[in-house]
C-alpha positions as CSV (number, residue, x, y, z in Angstrom):
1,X,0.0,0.0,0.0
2,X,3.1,2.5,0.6
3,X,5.3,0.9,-1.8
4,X,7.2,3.3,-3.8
5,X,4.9,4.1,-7.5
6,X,6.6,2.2,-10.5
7,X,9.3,4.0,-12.9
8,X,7.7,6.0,-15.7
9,X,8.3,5.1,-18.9
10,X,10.3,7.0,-21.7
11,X,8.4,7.6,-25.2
12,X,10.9,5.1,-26.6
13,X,9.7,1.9,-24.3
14,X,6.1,2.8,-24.7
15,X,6.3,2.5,-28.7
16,X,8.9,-0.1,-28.1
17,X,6.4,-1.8,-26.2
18,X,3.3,-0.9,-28.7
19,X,5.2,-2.2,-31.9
20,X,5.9,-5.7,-29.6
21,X,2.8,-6.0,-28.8
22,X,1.4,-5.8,-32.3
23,X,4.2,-7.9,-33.6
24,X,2.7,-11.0,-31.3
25,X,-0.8,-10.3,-32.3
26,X,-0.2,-10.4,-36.1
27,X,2.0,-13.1,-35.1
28,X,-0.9,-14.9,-32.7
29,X,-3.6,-14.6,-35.7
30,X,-1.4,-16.0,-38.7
31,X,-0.7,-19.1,-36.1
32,X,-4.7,-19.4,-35.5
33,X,-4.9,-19.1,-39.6
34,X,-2.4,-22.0,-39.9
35,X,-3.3,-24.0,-37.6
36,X,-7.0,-23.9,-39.0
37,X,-5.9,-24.7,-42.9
38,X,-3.5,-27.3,-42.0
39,X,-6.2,-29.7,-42.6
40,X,-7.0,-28.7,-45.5
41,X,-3.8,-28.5,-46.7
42,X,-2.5,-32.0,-45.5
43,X,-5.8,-33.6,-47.6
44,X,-4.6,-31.4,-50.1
45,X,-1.3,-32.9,-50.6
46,X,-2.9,-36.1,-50.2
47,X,-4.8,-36.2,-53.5
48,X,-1.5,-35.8,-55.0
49,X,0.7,-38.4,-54.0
């Protein structure tokens, strides 16, 4: 409850912070977008060989 108040940030950690945090959400949606045409493309290459 008295504990000193955490460091402020500088500009450059916030966006440093910001474009990380956008990097693993693009990153986090392309893995959900693989993961759900992996099927699709395993019976793909299937008919194939």
């Amino acid at each position: 409850m008295f504990a000193p108040g955490q460091e402020q940030l500088s500009k450059e950690e916030i966006k440093a912070g910001e474009v990380e945090a956008c990097q693993t959400v693009k990153m986090t949606v392309l893995g959900g977008i693989a993961l759900y045409l992996s099927p699709f493309a395993i019976d793909f290459a299937r008919k194939f060989l």
